[in-house]
Backbone bond lengths (Angstrom), bond angles and torsions (degrees), N, CA, C in turn:
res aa  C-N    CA-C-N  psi(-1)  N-CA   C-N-CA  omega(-1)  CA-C   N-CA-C  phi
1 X - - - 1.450 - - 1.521 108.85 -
2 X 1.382 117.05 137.91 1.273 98.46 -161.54 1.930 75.79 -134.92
3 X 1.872 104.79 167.48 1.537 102.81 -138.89 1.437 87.01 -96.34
4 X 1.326 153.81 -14.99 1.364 116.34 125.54 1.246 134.07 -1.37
5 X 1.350 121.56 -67.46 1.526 116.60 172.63 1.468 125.78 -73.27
6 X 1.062 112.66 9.09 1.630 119.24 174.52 1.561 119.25 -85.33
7 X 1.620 119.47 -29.85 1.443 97.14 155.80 1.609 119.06 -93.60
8 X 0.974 117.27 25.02 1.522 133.88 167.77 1.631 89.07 -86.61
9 X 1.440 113.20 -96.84 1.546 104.59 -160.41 1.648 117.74 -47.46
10 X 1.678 128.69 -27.09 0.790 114.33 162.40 1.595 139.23 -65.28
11 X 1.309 109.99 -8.21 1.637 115.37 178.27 1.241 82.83 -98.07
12 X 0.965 144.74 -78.17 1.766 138.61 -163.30 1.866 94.67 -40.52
13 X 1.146 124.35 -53.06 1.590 107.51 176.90 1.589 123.30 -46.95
14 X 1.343 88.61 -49.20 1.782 98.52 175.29 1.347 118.58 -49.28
15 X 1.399 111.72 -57.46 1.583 123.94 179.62 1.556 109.99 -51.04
16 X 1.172 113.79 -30.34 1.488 128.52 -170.51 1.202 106.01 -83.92
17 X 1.336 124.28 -45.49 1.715 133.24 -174.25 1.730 91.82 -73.86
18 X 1.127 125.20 -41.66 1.490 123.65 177.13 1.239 138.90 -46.92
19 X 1.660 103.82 -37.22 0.996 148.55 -159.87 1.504 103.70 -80.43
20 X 1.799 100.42 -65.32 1.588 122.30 -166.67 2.314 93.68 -65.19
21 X 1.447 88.67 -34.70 1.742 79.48 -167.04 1.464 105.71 -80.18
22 X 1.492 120.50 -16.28 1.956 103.76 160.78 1.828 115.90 -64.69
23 X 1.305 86.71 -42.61 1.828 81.48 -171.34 1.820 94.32 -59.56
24 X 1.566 135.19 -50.08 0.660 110.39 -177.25 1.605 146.69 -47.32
25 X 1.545 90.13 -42.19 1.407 111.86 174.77 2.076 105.97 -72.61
26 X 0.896 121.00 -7.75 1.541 132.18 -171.20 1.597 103.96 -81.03
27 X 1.609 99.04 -46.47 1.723 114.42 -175.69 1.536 86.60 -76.87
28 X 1.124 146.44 -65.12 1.441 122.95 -159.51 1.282 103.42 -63.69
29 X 1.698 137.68 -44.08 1.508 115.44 -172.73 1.369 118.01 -54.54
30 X 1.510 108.81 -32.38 1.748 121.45 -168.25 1.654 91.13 -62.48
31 X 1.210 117.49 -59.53 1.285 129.15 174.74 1.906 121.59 -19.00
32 X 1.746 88.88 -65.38 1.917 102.12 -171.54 1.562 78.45 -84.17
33 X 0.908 157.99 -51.12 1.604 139.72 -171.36 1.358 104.85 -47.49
34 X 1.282 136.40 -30.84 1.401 137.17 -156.85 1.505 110.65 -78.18
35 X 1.669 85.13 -51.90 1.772 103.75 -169.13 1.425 118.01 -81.61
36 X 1.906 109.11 -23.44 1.269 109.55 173.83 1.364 117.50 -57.97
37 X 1.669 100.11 -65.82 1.231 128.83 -174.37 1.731 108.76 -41.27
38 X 1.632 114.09 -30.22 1.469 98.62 -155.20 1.450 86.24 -103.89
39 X 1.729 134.69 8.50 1.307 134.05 -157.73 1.797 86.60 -108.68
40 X 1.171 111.23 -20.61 1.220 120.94 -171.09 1.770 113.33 -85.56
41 X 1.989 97.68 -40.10 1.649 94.52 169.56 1.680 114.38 -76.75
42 X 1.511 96.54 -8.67 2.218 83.03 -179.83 1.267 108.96 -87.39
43 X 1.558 122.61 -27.49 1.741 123.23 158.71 1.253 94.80 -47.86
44 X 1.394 148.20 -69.96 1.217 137.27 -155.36 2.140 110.43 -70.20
45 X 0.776 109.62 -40.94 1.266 127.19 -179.38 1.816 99.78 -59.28
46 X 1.717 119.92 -63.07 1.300 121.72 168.14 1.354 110.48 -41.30
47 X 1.875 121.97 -51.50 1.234 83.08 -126.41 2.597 65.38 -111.62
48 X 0.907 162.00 -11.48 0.886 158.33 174.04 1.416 119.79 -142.03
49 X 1.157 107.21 70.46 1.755 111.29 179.48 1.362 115.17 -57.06
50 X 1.270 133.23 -39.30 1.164 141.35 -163.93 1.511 115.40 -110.07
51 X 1.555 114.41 13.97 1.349 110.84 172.99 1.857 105.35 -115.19
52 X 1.460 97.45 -177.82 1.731 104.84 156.00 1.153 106.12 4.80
53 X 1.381 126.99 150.46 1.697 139.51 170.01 1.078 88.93 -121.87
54 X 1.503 123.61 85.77 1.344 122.64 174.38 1.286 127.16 -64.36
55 X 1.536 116.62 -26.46 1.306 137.25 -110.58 1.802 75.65 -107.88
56 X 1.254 108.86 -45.52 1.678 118.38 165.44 1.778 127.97 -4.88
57 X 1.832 99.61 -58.14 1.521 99.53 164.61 1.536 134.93 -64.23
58 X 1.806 98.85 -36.34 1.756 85.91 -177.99 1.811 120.36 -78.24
59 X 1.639 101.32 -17.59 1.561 119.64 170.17 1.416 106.19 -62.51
60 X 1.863 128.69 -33.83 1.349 116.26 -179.85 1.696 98.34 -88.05
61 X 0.969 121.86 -43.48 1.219 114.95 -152.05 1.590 101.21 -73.80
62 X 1.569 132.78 -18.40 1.297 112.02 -177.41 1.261 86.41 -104.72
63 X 1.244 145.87 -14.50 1.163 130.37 -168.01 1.452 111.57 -59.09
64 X 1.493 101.94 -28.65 1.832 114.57 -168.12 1.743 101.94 -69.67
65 X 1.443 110.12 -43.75 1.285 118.62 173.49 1.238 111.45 -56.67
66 X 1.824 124.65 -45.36 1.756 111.47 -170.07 1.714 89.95 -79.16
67 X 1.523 132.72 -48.43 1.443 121.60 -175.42 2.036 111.60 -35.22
68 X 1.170 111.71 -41.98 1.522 139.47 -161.94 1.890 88.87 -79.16
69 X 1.238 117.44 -64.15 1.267 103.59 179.35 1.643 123.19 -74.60
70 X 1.591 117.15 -7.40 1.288 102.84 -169.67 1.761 107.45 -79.78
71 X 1.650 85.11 -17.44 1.921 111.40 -160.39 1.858 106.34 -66.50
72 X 1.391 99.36 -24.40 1.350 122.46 -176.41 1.573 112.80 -86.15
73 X 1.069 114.63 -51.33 1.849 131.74 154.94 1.051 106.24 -37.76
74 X 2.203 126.97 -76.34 1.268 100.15 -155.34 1.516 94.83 -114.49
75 X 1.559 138.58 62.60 1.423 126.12 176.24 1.673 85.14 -102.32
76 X 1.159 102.32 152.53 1.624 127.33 146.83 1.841 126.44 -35.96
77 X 1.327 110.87 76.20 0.936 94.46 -169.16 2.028 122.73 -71.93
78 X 1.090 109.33 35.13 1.586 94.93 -165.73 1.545 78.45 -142.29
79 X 1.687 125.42 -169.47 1.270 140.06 -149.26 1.479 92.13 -144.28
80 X 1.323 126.62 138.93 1.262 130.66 -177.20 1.589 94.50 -110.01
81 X 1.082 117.01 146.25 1.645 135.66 160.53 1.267 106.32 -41.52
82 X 1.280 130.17 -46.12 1.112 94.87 168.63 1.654 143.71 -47.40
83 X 1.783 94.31 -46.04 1.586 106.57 -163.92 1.907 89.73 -72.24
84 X 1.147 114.57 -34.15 1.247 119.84 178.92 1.372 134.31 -42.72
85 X 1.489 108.20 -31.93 1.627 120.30 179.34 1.475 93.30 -107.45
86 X 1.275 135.49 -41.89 1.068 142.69 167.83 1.854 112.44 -20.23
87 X 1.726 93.60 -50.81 2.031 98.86 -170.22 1.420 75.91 -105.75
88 X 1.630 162.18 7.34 1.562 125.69 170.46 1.815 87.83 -87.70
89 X 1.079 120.72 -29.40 1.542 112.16 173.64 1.632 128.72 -72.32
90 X 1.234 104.41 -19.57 1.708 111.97 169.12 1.482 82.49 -83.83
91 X 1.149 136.76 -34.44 1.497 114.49 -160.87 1.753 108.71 -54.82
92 X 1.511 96.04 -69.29 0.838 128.55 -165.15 1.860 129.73 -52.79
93 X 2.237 93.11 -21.55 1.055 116.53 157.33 1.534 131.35 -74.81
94 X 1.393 113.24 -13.03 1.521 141.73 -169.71 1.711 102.63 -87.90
95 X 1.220 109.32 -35.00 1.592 126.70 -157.51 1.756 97.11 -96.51
């Protein structure tokens, strides 16, 4: 390895350590979403089993947030050649 390649492997480490600490942090939100959410249907279950499913809004409404963060965790962060020549040719058709 010659030290040229040392801030190479060190930004590729970083990106990687970055990487590993969203998924990490991703599994704990999925996690407190789980336990809130289901601590929230046995209040509902105790205290009105047979009415309203109230419990419905805070399960959609964060759900959109963990869907929104998982999308961010596992998308592709880079551009493949394909999609790449794909928009220099719409470009170029536009022009």
């Amino acid at each position: 390895m010659t030290e040229s390649d040392m801030p190479e492997r060190s930004a590729v480490r970083e990106e990687a350590i970055k990487r590993l600490k969203k998924r990490r942090d991703f599994g704990v939100h999925l996690l407190v979403y789980c336990l809130v959410n289901g601590f929230i249907v046995v209040i509902w279950a105790m205290t009105d089993l047979h009415g309203f499913f109230w419990p419905i809004f805070p399960i959609l409404g964060w759900g959109v947030g963990l869907i929104l963060n998982a999308w961010d965790v596992y998308r592709s962060e880079g551009f493949t050649e394909k999609q790449i020549s794909r928009e220099e040719r719409h470009l170029h058709g536009v022009r």
